[in-house]
Every structure is written in C-alpha cells, then in structure tokens.
TORKOL-4160 file (C-alpha; in steps of 0.2 Angstrom, whole numbers, padded with zeros to 4 digits, m for minus):
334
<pt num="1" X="m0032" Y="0104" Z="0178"/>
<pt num="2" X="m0032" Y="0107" Z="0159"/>
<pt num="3" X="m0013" Y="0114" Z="0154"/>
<pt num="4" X="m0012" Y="0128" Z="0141"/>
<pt num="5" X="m0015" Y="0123" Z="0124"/>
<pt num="6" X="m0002" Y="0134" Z="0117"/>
<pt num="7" X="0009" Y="0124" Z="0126"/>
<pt num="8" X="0005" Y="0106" Z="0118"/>
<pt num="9" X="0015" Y="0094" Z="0110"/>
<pt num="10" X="0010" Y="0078" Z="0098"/>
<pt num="11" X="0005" Y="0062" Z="0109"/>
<pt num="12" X="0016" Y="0049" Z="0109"/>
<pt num="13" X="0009" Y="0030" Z="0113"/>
<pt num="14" X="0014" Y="0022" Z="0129"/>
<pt num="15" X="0022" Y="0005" Z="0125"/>
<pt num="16" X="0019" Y="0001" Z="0144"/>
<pt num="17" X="0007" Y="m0013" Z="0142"/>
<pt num="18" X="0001" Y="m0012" Z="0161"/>
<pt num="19" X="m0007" Y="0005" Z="0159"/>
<pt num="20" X="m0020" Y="m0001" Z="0147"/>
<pt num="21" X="m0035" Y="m0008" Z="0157"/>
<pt num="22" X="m0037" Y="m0026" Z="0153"/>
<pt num="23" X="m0051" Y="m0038" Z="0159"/>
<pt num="24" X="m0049" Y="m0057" Z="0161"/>
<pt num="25" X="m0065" Y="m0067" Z="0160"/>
<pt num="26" X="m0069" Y="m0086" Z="0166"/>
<pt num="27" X="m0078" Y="m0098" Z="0172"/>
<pt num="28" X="m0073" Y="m0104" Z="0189"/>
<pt num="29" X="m0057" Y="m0116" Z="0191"/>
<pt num="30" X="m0051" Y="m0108" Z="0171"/>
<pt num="31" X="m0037" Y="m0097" Z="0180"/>
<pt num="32" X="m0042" Y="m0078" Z="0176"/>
<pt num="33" X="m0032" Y="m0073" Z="0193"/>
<pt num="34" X="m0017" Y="m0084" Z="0189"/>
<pt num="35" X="m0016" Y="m0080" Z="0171"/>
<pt num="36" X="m0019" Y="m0057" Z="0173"/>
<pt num="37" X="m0005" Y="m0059" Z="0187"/>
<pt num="38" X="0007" Y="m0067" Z="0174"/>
<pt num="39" X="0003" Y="m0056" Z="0160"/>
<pt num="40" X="0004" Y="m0038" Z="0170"/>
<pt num="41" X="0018" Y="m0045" Z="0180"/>
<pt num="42" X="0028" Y="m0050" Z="0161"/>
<pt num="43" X="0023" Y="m0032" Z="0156"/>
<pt num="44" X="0027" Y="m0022" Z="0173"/>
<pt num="45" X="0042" Y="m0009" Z="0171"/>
<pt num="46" X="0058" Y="m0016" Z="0180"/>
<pt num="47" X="0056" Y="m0017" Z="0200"/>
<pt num="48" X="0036" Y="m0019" Z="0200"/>
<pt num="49" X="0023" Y="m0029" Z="0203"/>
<pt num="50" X="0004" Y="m0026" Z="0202"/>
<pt num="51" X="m0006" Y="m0025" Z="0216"/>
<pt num="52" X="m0021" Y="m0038" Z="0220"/>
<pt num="53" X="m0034" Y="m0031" Z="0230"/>
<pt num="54" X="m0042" Y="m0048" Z="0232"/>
<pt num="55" X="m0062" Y="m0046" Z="0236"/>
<pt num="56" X="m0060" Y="m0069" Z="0240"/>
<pt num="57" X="m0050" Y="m0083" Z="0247"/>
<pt num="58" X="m0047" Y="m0090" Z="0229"/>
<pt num="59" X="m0036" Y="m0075" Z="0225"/>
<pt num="60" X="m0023" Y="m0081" Z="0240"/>
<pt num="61" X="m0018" Y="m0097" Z="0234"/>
<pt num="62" X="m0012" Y="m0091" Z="0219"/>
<pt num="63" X="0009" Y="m0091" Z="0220"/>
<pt num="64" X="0018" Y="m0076" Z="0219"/>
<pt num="65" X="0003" Y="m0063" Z="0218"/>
<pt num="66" X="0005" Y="m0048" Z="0228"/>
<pt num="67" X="m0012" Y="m0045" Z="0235"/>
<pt num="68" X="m0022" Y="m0035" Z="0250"/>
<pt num="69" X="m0038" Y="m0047" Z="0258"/>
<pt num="70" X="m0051" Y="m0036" Z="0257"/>
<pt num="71" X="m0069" Y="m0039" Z="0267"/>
<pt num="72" X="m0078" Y="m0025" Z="0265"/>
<pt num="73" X="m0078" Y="m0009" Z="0261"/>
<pt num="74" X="m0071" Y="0000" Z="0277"/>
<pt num="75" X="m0054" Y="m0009" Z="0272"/>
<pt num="76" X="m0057" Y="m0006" Z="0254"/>
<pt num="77" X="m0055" Y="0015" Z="0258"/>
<pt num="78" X="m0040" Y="0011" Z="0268"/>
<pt num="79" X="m0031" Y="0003" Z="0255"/>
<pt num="80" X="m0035" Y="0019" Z="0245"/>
<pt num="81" X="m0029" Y="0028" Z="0258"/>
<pt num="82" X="m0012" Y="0019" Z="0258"/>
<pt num="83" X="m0013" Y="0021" Z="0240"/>
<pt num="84" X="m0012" Y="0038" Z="0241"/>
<pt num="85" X="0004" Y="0037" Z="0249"/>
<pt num="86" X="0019" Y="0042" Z="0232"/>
<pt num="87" X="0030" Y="0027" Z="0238"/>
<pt num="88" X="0018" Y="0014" Z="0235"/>
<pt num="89" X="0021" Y="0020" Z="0216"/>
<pt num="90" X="0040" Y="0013" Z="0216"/>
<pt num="91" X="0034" Y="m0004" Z="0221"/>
<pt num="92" X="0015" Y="m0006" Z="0211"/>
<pt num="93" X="0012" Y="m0005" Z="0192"/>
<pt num="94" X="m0006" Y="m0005" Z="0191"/>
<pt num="95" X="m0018" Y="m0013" Z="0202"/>
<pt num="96" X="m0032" Y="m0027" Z="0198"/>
<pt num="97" X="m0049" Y="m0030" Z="0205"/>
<pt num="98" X="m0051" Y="m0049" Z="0208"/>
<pt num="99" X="m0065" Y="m0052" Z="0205"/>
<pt num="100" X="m0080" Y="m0040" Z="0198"/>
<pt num="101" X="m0094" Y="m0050" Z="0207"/>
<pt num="102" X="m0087" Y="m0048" Z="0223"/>
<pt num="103" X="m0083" Y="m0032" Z="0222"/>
<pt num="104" X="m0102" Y="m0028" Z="0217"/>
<pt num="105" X="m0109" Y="m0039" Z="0230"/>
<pt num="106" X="m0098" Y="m0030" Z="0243"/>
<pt num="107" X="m0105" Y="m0012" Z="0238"/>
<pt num="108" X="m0123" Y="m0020" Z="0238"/>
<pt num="109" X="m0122" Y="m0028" Z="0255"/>
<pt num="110" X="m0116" Y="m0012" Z="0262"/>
<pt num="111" X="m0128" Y="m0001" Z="0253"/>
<pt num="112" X="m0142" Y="m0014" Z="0261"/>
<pt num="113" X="m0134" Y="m0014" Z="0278"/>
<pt num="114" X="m0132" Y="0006" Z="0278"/>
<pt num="115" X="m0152" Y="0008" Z="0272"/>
<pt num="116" X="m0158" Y="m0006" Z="0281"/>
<pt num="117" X="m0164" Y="m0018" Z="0266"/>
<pt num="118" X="m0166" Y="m0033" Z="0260"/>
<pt num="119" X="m0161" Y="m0028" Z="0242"/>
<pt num="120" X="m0155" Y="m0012" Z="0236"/>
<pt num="121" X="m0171" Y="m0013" Z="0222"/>
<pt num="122" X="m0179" Y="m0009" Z="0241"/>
<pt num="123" X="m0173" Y="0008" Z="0240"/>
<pt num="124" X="m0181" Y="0012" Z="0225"/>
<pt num="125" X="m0174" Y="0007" Z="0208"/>
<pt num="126" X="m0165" Y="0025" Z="0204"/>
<pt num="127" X="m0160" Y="0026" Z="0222"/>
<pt num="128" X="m0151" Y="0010" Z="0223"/>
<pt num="129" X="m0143" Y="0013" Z="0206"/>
<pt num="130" X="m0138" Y="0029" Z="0210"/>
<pt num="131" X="m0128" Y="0021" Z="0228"/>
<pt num="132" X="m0122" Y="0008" Z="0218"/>
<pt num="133" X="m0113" Y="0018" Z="0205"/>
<pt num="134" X="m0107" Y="0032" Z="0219"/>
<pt num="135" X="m0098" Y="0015" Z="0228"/>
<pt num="136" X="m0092" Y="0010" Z="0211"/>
<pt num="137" X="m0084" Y="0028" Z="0210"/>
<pt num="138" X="m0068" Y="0022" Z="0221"/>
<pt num="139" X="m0060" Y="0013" Z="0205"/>
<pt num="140" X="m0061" Y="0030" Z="0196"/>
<pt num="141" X="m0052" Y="0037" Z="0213"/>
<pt num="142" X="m0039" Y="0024" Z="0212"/>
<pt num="143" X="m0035" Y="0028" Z="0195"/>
<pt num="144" X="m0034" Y="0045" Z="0198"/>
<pt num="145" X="m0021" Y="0042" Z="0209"/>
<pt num="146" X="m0012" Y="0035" Z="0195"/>
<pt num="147" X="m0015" Y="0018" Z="0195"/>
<pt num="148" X="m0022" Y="0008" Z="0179"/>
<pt num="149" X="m0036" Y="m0002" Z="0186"/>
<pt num="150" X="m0039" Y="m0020" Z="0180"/>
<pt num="151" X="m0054" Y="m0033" Z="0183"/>
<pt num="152" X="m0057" Y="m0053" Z="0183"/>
<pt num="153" X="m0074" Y="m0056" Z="0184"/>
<pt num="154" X="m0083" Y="m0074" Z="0181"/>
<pt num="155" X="m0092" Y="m0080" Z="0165"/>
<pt num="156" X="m0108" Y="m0086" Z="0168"/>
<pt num="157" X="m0114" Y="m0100" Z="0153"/>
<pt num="158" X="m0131" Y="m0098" Z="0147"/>
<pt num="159" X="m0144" Y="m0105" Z="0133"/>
<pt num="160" X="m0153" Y="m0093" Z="0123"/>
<pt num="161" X="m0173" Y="m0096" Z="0123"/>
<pt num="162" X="m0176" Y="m0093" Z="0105"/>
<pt num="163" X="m0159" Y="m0097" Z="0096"/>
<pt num="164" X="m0155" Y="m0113" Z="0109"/>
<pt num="165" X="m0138" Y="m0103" Z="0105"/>
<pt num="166" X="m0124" Y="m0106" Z="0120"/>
<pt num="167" X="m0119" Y="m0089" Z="0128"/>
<pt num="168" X="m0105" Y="m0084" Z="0139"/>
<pt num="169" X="m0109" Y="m0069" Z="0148"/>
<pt num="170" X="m0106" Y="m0059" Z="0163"/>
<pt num="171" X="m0118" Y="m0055" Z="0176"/>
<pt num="172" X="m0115" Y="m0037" Z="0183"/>
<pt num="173" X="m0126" Y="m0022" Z="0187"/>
<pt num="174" X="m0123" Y="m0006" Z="0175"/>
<pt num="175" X="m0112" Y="0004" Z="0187"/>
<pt num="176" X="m0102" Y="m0010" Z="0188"/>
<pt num="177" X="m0101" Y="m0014" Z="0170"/>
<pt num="178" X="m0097" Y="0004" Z="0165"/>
<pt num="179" X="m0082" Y="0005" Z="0178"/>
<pt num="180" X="m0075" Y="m0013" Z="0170"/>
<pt num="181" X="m0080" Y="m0012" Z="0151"/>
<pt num="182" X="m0080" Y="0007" Z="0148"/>
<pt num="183" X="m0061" Y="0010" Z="0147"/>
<pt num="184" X="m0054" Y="m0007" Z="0145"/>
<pt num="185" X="m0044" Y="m0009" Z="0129"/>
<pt num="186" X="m0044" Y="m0028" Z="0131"/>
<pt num="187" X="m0055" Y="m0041" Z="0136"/>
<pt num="188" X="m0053" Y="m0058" Z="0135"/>
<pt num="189" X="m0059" Y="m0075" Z="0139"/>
<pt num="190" X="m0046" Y="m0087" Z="0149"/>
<pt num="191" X="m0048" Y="m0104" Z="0144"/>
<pt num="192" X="m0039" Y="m0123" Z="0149"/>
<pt num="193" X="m0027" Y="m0129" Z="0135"/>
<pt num="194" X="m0037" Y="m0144" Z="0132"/>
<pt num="195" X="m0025" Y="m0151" Z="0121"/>
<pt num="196" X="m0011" Y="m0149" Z="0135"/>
<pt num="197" X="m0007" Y="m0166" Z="0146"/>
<pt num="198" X="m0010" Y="m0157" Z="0159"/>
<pt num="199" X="m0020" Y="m0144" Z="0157"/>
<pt num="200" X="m0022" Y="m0136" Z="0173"/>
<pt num="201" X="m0003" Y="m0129" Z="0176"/>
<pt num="202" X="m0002" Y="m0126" Z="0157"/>
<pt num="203" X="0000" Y="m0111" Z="0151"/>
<pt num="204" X="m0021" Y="m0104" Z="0149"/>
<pt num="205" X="m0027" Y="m0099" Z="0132"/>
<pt num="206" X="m0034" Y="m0083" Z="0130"/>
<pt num="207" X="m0047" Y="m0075" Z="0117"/>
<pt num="208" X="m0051" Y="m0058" Z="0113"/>
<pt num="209" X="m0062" Y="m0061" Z="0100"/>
<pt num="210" X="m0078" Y="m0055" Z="0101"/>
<pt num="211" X="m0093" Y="m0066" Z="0095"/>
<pt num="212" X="m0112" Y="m0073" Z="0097"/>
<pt num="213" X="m0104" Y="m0086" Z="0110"/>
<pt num="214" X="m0096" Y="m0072" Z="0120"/>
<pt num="215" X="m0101" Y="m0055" Z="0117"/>
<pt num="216" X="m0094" Y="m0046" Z="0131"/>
<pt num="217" X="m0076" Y="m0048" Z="0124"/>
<pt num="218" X="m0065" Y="m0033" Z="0115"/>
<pt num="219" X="m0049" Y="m0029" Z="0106"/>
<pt num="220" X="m0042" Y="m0011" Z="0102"/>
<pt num="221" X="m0027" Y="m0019" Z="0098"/>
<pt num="222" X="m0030" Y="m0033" Z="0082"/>
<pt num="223" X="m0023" Y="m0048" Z="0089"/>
<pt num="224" X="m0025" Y="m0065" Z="0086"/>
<pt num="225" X="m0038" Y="m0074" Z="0088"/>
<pt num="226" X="m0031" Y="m0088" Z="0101"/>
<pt num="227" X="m0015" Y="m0086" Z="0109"/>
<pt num="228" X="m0007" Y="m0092" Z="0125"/>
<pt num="229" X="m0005" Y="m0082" Z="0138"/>
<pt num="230" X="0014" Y="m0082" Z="0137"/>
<pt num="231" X="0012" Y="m0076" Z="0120"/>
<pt num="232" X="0000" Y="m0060" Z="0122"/>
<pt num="233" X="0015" Y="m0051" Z="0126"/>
<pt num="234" X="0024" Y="m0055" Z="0110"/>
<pt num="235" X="0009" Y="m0054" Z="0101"/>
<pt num="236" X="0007" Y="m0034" Z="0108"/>
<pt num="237" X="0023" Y="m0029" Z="0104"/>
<pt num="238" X="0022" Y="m0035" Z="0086"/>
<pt num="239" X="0006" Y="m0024" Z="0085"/>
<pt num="240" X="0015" Y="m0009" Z="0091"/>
<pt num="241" X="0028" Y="m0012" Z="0080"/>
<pt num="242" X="0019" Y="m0014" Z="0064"/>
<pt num="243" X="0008" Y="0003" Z="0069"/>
<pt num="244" X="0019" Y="0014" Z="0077"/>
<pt num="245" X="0037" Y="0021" Z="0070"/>
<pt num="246" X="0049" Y="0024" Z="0085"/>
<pt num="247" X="0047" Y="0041" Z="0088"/>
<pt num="248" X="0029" Y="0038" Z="0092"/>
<pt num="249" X="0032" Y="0029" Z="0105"/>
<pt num="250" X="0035" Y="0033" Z="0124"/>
<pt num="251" X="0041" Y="0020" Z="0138"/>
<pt num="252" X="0030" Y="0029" Z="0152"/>
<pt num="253" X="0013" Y="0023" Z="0157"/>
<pt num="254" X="m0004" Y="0029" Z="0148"/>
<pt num="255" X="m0007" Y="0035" Z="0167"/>
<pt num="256" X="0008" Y="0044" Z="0175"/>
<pt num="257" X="0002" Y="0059" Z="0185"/>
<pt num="258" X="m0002" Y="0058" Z="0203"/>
<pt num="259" X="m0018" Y="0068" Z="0201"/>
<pt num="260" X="m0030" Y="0068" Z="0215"/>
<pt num="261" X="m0039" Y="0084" Z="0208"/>
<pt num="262" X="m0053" Y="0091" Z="0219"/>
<pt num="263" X="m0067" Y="0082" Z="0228"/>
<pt num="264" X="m0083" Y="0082" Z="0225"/>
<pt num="265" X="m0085" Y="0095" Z="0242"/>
<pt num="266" X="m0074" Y="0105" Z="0235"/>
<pt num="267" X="m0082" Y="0105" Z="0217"/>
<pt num="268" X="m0099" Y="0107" Z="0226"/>
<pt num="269" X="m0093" Y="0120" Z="0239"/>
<pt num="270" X="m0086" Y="0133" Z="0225"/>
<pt num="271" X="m0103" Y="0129" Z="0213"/>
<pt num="272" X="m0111" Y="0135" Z="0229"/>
<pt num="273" X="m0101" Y="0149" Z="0232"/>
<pt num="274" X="m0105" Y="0156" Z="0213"/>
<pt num="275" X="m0123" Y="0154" Z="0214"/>
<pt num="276" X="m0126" Y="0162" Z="0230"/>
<pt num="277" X="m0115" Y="0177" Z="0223"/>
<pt num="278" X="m0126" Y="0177" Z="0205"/>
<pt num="279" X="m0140" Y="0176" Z="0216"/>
<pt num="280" X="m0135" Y="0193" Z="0227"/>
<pt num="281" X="m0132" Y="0202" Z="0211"/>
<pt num="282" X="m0147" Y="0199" Z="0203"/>
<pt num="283" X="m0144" Y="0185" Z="0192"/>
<pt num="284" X="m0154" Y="0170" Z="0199"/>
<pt num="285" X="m0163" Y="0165" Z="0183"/>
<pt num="286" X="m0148" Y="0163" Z="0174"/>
<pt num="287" X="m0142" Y="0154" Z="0189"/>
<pt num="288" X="m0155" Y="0142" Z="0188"/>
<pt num="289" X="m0157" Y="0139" Z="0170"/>
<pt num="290" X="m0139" Y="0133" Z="0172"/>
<pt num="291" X="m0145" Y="0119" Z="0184"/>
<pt num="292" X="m0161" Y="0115" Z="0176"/>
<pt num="293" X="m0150" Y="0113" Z="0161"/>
<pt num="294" X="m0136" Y="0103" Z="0168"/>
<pt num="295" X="m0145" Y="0092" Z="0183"/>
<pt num="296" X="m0162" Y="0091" Z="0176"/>
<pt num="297" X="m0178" Y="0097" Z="0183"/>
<pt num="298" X="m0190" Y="0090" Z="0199"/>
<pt num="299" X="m0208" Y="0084" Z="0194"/>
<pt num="300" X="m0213" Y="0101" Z="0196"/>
<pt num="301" X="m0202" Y="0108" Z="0186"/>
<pt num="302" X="m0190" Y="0119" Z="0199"/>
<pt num="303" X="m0171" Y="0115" Z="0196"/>
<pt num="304" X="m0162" Y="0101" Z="0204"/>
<pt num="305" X="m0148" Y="0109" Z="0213"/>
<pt num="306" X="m0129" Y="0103" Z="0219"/>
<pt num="307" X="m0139" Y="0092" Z="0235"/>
<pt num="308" X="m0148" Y="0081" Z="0222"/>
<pt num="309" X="m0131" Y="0076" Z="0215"/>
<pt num="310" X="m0120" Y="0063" Z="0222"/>
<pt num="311" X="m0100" Y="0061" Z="0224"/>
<pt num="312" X="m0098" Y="0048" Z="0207"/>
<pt num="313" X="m0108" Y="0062" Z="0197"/>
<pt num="314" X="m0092" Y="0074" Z="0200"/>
<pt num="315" X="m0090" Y="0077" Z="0182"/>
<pt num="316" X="m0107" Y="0085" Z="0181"/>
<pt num="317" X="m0103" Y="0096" Z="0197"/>
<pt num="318" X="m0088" Y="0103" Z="0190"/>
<pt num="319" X="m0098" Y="0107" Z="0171"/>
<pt num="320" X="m0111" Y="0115" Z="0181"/>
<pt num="321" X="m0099" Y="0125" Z="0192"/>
<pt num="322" X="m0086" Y="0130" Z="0175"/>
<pt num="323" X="m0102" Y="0138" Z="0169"/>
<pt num="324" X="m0107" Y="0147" Z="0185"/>
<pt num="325" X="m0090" Y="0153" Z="0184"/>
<pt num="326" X="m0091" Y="0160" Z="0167"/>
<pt num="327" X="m0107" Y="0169" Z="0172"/>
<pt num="328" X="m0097" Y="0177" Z="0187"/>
<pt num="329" X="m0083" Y="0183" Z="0177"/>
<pt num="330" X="m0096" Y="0190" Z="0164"/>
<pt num="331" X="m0106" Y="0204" Z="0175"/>
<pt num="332" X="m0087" Y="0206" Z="0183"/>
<pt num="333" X="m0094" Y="0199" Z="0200"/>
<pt num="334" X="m0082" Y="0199" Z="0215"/>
C-alpha cells in the first residue's frame, strides 16, 4: 500500500549487504553453494543465517549451511507457508535458491505432470510460458514476505559458431531468468584459485565483470575486477564508503516489511466487483475500454477480461482494478 507522499522522507541506503539480491554462477564442482553461504553468512546481521532451500543433494554436503531439502513443489509452498510465520525473521536473513536449473526443472515437471505432457512446449508455446512464469511467481511471494531472494545457478561453456569465441552462459527459460537477473545487483562467476596448492578448500575467486566470455554477469556496485570471496565484503564496504556520507546510510535491510499485500483473488474479486457495478449503471464501454487497454484484445477483438489473467500477472490485475476504481468514484457510484 502506497503511504502518503506528504509524509516522505529522503531514502537512506541500507548497508546491509544480504538484502541486495546477489547470484553466484559456476560450472559444476567450482563451489557457488559454498562460496554464497560464506558471503551472506559474513554479511548476515548478528544472530542470522540465510536460509538454503536446497532443490539437490549437492547443496547438503556443504558444512555449516542451514538448508530445507526440497523435492517438489508441494513442499516448496510449505516452506512458504512456514515462512510466513514472523519468528522465522529472528533466525533467517535472506534466503537462497540453490540452484536456478533445478528449480526450473521442478516447476516444468509439475506443469507436465498437472497437463499431462511430455514438454510444457506441448501446451502450446504461450501456454507453457505463461504456467511457467505463474510457478516462477513464488520467489516474488517469498520476497514479499520480506525475504531477499538469492540464486546459484550452473554455467554452461559453449563455442560460438561464427567467432569460435568460448562463452559461458546460463541455460534458463525467460520466466526464470527474469525472477534471477531482473533485480539482482550482483552477479558473479565463482571460479577455483588455480594458483592455490590446493585449490579446492581455498578460498574461491569470484568475478563480476561482465564480458564477451561471460555475458550474463553484472555490477551495480564498481568492484574489482577479481577478488576472493573473503574479500567481496571488504571490497563492498569500501564502495559504500567512498559513495555514501554517513548520514545516508541506514543499518536495516533493503527489504524490512512483512508485507503479504493482497492476493491475486482478492485483486481479481474487487476488479470484478467494480465492473459489474459500472456495468449496472450504465457504464460498460468505458468498462471495457479499460480491459482491452490493459489485458489486450481476443482474435476477435472483444476484451480480455480478469479470467484470461493468471496469478504471477498480479500487478496488471491491480492496474486494471485502480482504474475501474477511479471510474467508480467518477459517476459517485455506490
């Protein structure tokens, strides 16, 4: 719910490192899981850990993780039930999706299981998309909880056809790729110290730069271009202490509230309730103008209405039903 503006006060930036989503890349064996846990547990205010919901076995050997086995996606809603619970915010400081494939793979295979396919592409390309993204809409539920979200997901190396270049990239559907790239502020590439005697417990290198070889990397922050993992959290707060004077600064999370906000029913129910009342009072065009506007048109041109909408396109639900409302209080409907 948007607070009064005449109330508003100058934003100050959190210094809390965990609440800006981060993703770790890598191939397999290069220790993203290991190497996300140490950063966000190094950055976690005092008497927290992050939260693993671990979507493999790989994720469970790691030491000193705390993480939730997750199979499928019946025991993926009850861990956001659980989350739901205010005391779980004393004991977690974020929580981290380990890894992005699996995740995908899980909402596939219950999309293809629920429909009765072999491949969501089965459905019919929009369709299948359109379920994906809906499944994908939980991370957007878990942060609105209050919960920064992080991801590992696996680099896949590949050789350009025409350049013969080297790429490392990842290999994720769209729906899945916007819930991990679209907010992250970092993400990096998690590399073996080569140069340690014994690289594989040494301390991980880790880039953010982004380039030809790995184009899927990014950094709001201007860091350096290789640093140890031990060293991203020195490195951050040298940032923020070139950038920011102290009174711009503020110790709590970028994400604070415990905001569950209204569902998509309930977004849907009262967009309903506004139409149907335009409609007895005359006002149906208008109505629909608003929906054709909003959710688009069907091949033969009648609006799309609040049934052609699913739960992850909330945000286009409540657009449509702010502007319903504003017809309402225009002709002073009851």
């Amino acid at each position: 719910m948007i607070g009064n503006l005449l109330d508003l006060t100058p934003n100050k930036v959190s210094r809390d490192y965990s609440g800006y989503p981060i993703v770790f890349l890598g191939e397999t064996g290069d220790g993203k899981t290991d190497s996300i846990n140490r950063f966000l547990t190094s950055v976690a205010p005092e008497g927290k850990k992050p939260l693993f919901i671990a979507l493999e076995d790989a994720t469970m050997i790691v030491p000193n993780i705390m993480a939730v086995r997750v199979h499928d996606e019946a025991e993926l809603l009850q861990v956001y039930g659980q989350l739901k619970n205010p005391q779980l915010k004393k004991l977690y400081s974020c929580v981290v999706i380990d890894t992005a494939d699996k995740f995908e793979q899980m909402n596939k295979s219950f999309i293809q299981a629920k429909k009765e396919v072999d491949i969501i592409e089965d459905i019919g390309y929009s369709k299948g998309k359109k379920y994906l993204k809906s499944l994908s809409g939980i991370v957007n539920d878990i942060r609105n909880l209050g919960y920064p979200v992080h991801f590992t997901a696996q680099l896949y190396k590949t050789t350009d056809f025409n350049t013969n270049k080297v790429i490392y990239k990842t290999k994720l559907d769209e729906a899945t790729t916007q819930q991990m790239f679209h907010d992250a502020f970092l993400v990096g590439c998690v590399k073996l110290d080569n140069k340690s005697k014994t690289p594989l417990t040494s301390d991980r290198l880790i880039t953010f730069k982004k380039s030809d070889t790995y184009p899927d990397l990014k950094d709001k922050f201007g860091l350096p271009d290789t640093m140890h993992i031990g060293e991203l959290k020195s490195n951050l707060d040298k940032v923020f202490e070139n950038r920011y004077k102290n009174e711009e600064l503020k110790d709590e999370s970028l994400i604070t509230k415990l905001d569950e906000g209204e569902s998509f029913d309930e977004v849907k129910a009262k967009g309903l309730s506004y139409g149907a009342l335009l409609s007895d009072n005359g006002r149906l065009d208008e109505a629909m103008y608003i929906l054709k506007t909003e959710i688009g048109a069907n091949e033969d041109g009648t609006p799309k209405t609040f049934n052609d909408l699913t739960p992850a396109q909330i945000e286009v639900a409540k657009v449509v039903t702010i502007k319903l409302e504003e017809l309402v209080k225009k002709y002073n409907l009851n």
